[in-house]
Backbone atoms as SQL, in Angstrom:
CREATE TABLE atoms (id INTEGER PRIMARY KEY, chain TEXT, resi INTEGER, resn TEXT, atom TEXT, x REAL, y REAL, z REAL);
INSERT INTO atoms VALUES
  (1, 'A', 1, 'UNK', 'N', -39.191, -20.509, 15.670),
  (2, 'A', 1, 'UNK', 'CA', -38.836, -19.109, 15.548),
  (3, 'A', 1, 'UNK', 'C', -37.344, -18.903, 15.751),
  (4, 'A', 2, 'UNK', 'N', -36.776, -19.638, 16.770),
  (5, 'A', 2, 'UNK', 'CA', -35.321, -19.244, 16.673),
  (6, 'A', 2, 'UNK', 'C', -34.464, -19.937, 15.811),
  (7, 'A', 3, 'UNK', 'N', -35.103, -20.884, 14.902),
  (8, 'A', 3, 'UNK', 'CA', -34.548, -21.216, 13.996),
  (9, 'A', 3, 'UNK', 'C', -34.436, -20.476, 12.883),
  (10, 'A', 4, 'UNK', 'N', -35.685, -19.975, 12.624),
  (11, 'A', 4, 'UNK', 'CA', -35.045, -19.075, 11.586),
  (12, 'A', 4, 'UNK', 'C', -34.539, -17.851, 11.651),
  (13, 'A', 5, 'UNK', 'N', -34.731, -17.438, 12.989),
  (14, 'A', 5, 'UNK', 'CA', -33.728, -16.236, 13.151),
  (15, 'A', 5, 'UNK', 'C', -31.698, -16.483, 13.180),
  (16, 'A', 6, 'UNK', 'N', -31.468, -17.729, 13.094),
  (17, 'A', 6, 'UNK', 'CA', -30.216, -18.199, 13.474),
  (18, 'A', 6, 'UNK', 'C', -30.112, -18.263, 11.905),
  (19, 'A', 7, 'UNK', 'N', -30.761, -18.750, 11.205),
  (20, 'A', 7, 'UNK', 'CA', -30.946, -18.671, 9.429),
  (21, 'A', 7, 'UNK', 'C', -30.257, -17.265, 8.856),
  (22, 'A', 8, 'UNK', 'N', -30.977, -16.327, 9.533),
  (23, 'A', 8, 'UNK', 'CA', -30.934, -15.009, 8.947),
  (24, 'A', 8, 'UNK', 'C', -29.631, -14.167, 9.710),
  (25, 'A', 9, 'UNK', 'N', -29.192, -14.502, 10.225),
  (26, 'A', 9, 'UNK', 'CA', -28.104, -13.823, 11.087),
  (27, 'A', 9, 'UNK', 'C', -27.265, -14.134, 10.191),
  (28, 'A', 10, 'UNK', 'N', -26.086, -12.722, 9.663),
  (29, 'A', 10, 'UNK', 'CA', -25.013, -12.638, 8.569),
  (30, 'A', 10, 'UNK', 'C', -24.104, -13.241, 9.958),
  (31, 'A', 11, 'UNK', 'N', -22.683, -13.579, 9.170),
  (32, 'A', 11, 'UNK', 'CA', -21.499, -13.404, 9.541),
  (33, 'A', 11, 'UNK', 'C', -21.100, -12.024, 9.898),
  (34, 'A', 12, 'UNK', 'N', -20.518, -11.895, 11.155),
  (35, 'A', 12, 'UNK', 'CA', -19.922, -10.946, 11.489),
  (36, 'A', 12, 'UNK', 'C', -18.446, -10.349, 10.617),
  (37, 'A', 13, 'UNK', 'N', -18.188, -9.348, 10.139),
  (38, 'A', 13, 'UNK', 'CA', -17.295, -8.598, 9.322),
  (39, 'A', 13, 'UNK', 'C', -16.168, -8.430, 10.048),
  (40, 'A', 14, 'UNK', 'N', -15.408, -9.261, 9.584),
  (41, 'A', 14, 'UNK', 'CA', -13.650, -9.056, 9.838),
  (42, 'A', 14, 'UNK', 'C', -13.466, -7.321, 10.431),
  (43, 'A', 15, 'UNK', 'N', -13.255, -7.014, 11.487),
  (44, 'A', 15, 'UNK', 'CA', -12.492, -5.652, 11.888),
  (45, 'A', 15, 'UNK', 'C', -11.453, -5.126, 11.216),
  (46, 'A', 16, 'UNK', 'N', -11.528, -4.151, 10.839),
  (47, 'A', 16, 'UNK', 'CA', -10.500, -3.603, 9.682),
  (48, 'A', 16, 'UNK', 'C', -8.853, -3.237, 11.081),
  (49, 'A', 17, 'UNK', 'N', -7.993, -3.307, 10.526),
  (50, 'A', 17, 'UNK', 'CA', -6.550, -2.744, 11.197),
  (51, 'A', 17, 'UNK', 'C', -6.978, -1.475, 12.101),
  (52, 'A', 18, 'UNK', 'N', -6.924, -1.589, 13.496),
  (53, 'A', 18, 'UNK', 'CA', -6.701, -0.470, 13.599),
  (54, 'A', 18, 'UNK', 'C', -5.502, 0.238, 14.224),
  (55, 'A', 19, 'UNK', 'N', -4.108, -0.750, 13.442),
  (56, 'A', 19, 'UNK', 'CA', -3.030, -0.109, 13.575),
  (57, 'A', 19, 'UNK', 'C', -2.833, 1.425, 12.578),
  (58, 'A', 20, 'UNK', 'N', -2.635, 2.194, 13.016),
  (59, 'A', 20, 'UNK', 'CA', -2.700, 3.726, 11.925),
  (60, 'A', 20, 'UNK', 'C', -0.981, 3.669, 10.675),
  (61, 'A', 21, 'UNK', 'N', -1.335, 4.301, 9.725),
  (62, 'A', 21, 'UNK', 'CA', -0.467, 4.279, 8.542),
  (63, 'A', 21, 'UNK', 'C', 0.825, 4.234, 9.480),
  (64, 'A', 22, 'UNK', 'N', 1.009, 5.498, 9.941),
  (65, 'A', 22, 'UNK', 'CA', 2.513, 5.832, 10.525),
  (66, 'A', 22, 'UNK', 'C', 2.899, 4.762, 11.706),
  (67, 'A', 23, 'UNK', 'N', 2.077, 3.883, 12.331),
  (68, 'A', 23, 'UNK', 'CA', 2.614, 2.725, 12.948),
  (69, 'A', 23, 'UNK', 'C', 3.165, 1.648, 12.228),
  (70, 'A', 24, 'UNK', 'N', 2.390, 1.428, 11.204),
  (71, 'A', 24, 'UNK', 'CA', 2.370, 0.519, 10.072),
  (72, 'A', 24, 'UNK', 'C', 3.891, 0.971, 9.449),
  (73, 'A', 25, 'UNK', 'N', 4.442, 1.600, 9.021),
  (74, 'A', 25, 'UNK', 'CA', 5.957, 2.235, 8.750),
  (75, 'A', 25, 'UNK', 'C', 6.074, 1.691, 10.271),
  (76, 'A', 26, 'UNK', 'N', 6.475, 2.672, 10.941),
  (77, 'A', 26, 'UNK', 'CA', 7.010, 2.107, 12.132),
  (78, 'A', 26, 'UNK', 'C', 7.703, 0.520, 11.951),
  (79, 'A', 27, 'UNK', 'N', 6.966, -0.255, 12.462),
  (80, 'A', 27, 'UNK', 'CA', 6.881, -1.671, 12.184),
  (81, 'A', 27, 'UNK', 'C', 7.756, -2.036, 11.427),
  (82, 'A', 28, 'UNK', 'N', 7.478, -1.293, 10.095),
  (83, 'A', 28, 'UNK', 'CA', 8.280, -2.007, 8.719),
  (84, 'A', 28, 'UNK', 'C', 9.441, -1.625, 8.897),
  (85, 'A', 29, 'UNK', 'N', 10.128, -0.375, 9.563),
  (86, 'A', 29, 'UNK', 'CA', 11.339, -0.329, 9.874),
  (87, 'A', 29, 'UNK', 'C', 11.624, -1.431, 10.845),
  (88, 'A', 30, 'UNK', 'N', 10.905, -2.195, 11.302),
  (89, 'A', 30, 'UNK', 'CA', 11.626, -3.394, 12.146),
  (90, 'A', 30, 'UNK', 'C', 11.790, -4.755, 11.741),
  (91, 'A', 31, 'UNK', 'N', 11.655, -4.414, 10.357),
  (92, 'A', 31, 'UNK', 'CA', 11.310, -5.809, 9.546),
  (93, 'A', 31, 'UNK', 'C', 9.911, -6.746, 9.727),
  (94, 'A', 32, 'UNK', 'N', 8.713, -6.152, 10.124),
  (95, 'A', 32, 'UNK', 'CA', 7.794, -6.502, 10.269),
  (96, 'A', 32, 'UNK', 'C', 6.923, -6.709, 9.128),
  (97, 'A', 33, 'UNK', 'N', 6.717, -8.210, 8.311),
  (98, 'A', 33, 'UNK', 'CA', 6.463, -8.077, 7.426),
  (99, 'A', 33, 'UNK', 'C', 4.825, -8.427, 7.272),
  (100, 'A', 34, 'UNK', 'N', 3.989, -8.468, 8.417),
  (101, 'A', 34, 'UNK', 'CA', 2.634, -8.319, 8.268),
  (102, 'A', 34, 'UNK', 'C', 2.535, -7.037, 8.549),
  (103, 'A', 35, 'UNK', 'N', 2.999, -5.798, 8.620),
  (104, 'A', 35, 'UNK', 'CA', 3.263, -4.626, 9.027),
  (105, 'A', 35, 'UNK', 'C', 2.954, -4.135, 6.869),
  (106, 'A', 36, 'UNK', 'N', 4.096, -4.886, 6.420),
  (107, 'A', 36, 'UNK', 'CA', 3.975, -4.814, 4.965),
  (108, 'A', 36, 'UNK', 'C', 2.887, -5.000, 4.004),
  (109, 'A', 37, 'UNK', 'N', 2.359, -6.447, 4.667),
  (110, 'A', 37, 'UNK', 'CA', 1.590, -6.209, 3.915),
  (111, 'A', 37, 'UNK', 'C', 0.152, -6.138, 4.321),
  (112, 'A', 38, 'UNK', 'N', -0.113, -5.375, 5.263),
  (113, 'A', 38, 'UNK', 'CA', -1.407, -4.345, 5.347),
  (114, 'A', 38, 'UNK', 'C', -0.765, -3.513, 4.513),
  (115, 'A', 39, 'UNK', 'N', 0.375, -2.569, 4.964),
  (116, 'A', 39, 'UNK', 'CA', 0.198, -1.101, 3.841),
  (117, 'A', 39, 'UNK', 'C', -0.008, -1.610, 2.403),
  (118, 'A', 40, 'UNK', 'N', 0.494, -2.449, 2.245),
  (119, 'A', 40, 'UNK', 'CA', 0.359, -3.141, 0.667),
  (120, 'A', 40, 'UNK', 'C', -1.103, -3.508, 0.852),
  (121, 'A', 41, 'UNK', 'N', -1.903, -4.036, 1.441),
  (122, 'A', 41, 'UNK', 'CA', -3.407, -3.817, 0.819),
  (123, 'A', 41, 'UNK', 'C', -3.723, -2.236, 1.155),
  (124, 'A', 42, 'UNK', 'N', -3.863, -1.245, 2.132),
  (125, 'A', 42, 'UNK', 'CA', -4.208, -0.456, 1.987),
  (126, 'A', 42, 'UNK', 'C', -4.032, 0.434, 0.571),
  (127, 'A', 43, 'UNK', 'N', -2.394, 0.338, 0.243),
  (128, 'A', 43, 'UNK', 'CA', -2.125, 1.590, -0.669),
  (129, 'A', 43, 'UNK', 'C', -2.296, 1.055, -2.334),
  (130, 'A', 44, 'UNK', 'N', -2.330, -0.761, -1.771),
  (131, 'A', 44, 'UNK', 'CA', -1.497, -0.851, -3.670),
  (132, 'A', 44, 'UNK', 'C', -3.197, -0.468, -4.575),
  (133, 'A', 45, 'UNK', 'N', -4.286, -0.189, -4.398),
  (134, 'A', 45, 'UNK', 'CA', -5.130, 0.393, -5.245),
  (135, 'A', 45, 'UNK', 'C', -4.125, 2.296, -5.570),
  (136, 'A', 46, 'UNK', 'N', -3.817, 2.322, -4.945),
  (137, 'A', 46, 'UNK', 'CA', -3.729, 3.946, -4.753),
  (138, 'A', 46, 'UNK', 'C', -2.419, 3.572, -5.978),
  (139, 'A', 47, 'UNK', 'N', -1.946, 3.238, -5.200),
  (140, 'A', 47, 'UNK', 'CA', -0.281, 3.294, -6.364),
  (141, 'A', 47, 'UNK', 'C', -0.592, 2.798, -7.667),
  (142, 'A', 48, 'UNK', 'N', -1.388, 1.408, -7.775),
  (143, 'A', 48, 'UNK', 'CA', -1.376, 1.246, -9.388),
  (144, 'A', 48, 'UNK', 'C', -2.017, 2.343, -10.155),
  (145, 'A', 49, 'UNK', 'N', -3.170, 2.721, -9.626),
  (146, 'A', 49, 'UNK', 'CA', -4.010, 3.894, -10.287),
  (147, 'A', 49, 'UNK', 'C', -3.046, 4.862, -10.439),
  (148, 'A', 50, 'UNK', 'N', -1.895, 5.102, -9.588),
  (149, 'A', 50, 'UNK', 'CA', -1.557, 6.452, -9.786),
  (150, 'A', 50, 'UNK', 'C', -0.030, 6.154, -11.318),
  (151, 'A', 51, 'UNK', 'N', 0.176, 4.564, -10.970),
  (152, 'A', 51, 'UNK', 'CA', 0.575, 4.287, -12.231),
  (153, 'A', 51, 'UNK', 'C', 0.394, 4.091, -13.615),
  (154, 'A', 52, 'UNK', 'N', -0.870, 3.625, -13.296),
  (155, 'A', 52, 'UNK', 'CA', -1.503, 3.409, -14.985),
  (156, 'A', 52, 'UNK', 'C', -2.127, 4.505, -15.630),
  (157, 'A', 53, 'UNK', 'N', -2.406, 5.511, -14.269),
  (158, 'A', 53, 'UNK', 'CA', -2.688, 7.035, -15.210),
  (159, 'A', 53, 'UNK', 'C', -1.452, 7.473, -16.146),
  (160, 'A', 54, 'UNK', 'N', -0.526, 6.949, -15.943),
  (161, 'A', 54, 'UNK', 'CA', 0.576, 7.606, -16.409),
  (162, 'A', 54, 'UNK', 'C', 1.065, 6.320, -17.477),
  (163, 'A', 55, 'UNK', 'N', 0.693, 5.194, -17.066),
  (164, 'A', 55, 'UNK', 'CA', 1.925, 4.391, -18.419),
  (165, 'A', 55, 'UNK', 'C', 0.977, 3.417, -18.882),
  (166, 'A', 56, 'UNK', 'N', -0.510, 3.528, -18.760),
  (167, 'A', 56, 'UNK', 'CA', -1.688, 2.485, -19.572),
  (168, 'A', 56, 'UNK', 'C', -1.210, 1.321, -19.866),
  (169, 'A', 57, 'UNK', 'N', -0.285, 0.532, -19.213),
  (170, 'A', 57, 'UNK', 'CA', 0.206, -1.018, -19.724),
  (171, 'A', 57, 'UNK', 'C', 0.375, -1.700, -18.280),
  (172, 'A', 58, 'UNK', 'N', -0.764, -2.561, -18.473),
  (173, 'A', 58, 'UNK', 'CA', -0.505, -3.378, -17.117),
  (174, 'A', 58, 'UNK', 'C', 0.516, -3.877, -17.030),
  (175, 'A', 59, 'UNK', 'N', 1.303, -4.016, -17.391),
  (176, 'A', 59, 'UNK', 'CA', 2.606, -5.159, -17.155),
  (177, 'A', 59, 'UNK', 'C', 3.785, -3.992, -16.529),
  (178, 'A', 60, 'UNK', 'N', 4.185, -2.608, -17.352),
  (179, 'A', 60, 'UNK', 'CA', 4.729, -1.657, -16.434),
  (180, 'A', 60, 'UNK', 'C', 4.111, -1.228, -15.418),
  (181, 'A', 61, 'UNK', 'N', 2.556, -1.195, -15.215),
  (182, 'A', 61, 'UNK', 'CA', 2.176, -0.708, -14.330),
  (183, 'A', 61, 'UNK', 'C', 2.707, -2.086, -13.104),
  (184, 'A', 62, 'UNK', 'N', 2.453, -3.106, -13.281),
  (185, 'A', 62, 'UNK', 'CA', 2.801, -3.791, -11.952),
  (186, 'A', 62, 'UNK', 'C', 3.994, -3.820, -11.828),
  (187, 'A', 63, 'UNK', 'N', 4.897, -3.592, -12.573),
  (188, 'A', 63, 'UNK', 'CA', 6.591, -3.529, -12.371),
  (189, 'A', 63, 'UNK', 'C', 6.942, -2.136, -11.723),
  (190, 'A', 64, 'UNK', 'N', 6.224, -0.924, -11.363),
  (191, 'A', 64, 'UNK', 'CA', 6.253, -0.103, -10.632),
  (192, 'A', 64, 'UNK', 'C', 5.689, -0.411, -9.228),
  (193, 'A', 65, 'UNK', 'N', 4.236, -0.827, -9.636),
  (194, 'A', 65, 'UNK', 'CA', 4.094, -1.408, -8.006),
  (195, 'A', 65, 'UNK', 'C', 4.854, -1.800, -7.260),
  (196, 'A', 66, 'UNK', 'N', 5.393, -3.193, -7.830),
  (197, 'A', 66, 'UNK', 'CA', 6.400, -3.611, -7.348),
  (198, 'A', 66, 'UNK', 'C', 7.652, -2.978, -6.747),
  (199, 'A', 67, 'UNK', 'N', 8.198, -2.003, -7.385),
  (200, 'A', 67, 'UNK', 'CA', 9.612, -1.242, -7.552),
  (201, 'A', 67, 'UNK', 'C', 9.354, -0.057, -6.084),
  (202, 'A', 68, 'UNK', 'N', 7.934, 0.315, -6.398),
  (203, 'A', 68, 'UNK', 'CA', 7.496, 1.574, -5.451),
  (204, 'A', 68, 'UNK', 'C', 7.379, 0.596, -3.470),
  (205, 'A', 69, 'UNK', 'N', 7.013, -0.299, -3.988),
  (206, 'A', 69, 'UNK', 'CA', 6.507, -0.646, -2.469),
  (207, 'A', 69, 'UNK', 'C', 7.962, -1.510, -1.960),
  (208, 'A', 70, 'UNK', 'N', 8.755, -2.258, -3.028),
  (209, 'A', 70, 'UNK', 'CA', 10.080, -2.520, -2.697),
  (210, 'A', 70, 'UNK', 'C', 10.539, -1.224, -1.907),
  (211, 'A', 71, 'UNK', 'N', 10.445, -0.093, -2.947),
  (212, 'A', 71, 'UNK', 'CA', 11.498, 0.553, -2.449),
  (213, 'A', 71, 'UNK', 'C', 10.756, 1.786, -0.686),
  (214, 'A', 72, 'UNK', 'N', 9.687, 1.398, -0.656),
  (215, 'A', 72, 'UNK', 'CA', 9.012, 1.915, 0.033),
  (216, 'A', 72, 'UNK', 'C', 9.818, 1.290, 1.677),
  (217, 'A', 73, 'UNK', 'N', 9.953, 0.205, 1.546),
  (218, 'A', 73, 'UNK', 'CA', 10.475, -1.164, 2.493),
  (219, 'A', 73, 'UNK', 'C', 12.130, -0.666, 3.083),
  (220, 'A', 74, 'UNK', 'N', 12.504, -0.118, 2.184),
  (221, 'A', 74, 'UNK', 'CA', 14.093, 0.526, 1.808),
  (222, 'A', 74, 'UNK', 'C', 13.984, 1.314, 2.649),
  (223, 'A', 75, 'UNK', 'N', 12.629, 2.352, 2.393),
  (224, 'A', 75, 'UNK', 'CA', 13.669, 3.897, 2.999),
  (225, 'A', 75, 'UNK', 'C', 12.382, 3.907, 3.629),
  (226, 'A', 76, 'UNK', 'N', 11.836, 3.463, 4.343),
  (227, 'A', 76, 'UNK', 'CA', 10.472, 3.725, 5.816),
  (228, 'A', 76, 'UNK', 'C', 11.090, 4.454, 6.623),
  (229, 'A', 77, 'UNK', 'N', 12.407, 4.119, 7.064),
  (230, 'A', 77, 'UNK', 'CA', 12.848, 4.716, 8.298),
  (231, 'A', 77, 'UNK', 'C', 12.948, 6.490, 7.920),
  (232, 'A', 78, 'UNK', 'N', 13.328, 6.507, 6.729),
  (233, 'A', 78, 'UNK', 'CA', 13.453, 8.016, 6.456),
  (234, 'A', 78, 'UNK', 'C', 12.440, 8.922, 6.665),
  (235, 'A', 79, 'UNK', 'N', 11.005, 8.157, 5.657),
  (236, 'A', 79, 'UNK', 'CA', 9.747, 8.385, 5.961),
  (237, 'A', 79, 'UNK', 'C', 9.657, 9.009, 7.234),
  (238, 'A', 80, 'UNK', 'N', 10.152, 8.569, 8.124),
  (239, 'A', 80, 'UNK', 'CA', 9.649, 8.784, 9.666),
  (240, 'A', 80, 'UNK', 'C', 9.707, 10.243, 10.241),
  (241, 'A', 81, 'UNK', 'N', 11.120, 10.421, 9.568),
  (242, 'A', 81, 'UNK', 'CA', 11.693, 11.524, 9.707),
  (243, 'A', 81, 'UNK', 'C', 10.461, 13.065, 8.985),
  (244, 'A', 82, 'UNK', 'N', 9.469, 12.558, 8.314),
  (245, 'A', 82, 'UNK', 'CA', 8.919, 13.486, 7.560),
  (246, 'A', 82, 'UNK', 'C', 7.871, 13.583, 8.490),
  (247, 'A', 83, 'UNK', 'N', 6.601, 14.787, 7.897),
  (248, 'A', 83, 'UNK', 'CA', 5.684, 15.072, 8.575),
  (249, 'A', 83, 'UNK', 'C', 4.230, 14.738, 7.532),
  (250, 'A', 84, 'UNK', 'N', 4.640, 13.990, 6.299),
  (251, 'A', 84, 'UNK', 'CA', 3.974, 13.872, 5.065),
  (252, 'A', 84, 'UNK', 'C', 3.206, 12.295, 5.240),
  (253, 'A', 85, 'UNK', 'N', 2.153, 12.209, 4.721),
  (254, 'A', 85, 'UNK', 'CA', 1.369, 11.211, 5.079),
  (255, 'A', 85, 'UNK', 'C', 1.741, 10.213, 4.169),
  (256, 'A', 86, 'UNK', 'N', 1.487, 9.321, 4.563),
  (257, 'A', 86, 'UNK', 'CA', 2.015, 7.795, 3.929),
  (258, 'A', 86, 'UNK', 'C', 1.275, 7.790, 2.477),
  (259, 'A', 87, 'UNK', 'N', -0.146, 8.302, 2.204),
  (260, 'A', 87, 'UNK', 'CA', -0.281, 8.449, 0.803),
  (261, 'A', 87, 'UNK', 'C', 0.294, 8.804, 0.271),
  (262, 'A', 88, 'UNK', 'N', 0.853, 10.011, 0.299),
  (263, 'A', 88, 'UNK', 'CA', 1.802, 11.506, -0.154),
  (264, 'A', 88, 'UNK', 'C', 2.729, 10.338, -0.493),
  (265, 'A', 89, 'UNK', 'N', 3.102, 9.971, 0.579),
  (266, 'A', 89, 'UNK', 'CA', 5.383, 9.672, 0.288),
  (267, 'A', 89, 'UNK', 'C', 5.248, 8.256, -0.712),
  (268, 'A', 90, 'UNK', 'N', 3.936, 7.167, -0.553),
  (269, 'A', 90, 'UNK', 'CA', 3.892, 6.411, -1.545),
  (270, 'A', 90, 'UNK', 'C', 3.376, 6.643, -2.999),
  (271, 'A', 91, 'UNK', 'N', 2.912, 7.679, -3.140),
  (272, 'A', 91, 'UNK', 'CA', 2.436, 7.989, -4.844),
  (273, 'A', 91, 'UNK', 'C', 3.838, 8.961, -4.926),
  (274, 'A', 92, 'UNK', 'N', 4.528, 9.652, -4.177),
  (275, 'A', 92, 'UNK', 'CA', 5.768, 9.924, -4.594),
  (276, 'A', 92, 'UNK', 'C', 6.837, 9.268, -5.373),
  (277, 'A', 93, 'UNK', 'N', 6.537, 8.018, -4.233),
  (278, 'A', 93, 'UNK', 'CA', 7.846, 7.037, -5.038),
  (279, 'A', 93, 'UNK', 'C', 7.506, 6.629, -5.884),
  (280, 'A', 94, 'UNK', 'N', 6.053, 6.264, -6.119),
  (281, 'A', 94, 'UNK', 'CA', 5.474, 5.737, -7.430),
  (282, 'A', 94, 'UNK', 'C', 5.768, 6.437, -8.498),
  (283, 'A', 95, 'UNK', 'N', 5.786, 8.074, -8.441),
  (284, 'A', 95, 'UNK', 'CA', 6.231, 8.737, -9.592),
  (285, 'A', 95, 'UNK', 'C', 7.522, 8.412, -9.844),
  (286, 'A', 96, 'UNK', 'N', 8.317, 8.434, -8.917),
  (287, 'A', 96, 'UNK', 'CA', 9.995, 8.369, -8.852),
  (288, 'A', 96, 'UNK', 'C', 10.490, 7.616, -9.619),
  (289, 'A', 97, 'UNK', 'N', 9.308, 6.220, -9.806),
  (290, 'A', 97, 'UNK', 'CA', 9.555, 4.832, -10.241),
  (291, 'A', 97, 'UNK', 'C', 9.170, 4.913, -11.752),
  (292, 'A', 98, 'UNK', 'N', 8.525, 5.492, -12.029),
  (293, 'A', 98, 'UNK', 'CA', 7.673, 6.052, -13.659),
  (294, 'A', 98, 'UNK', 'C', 8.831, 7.037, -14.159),
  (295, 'A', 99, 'UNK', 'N', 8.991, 7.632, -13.576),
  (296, 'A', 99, 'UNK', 'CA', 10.373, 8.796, -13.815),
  (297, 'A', 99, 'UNK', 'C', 11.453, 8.000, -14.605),
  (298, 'A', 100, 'UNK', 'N', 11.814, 7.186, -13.546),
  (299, 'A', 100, 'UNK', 'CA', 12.996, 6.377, -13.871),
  (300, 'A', 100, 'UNK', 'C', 12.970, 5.399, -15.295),
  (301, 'A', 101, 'UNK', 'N', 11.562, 4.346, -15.067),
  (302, 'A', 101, 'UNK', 'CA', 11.521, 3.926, -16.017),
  (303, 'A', 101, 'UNK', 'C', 11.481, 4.746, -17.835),
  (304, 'A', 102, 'UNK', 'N', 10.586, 5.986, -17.245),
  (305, 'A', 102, 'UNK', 'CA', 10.763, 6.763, -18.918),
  (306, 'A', 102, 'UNK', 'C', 12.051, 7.536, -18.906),
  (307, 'A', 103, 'UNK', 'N', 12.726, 7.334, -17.471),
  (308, 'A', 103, 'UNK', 'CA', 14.577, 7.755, -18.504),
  (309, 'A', 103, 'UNK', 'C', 14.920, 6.900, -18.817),
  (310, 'A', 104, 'UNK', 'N', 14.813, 5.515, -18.786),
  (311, 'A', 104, 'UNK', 'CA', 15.455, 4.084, -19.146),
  (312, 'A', 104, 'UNK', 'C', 15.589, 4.081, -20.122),
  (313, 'A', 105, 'UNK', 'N', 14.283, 4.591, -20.450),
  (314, 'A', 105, 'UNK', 'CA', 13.774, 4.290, -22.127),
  (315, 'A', 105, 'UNK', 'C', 14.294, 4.775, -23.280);
């Protein structure tokens, strides 16, 4: 019997972060780069979606990812200064980054 109960027992589930968004900035203003990339798994679904609604080509869409969470790395500390949630200020820059690229163009 306790064999097959030891059978049937899952793996226990990795604990998700429970450092919060605005610590996570925090951090990254200190050059903390596992700080980075949690927000980079948390947000980068959020940002590509909010890119490819707008430019349907995977290849610009990941060259914004890229550009948005670079530049996300840049100006955290400013972030701080706001009262706007880390979704908000990263699909911001994501637009910023779509902006830019269709003035390039």
């Amino acid at each position: 019997m306790l064999l097959s109960a030891q059978r049937t027992r899952t793996r226990p589930r990795p604990r998700p972060s429970s450092a919060t968004d605005r610590g996570l900035v925090q951090r990254l203003t200190q050059g903390d780069d596992a700080a980075f990339s949690e927000l980079f798994a948390r947000y980068r679904s959020t940002v590509y979606a909010t890119a490819y609604a707008v430019l349907l080509d995977p290849e610009q869409v990941a060259a914004v990812v890229t550009d948005a969470f670079a530049e996300a790395r840049r100006t955290a500390a400013t972030f701080l200064g706001t009262q706007g949630s880390v979704s908000g200020w990263l699909t911001h820059l994501t637009r910023l980054r779509i902006a830019a690229r269709h003035h390039a163009a």
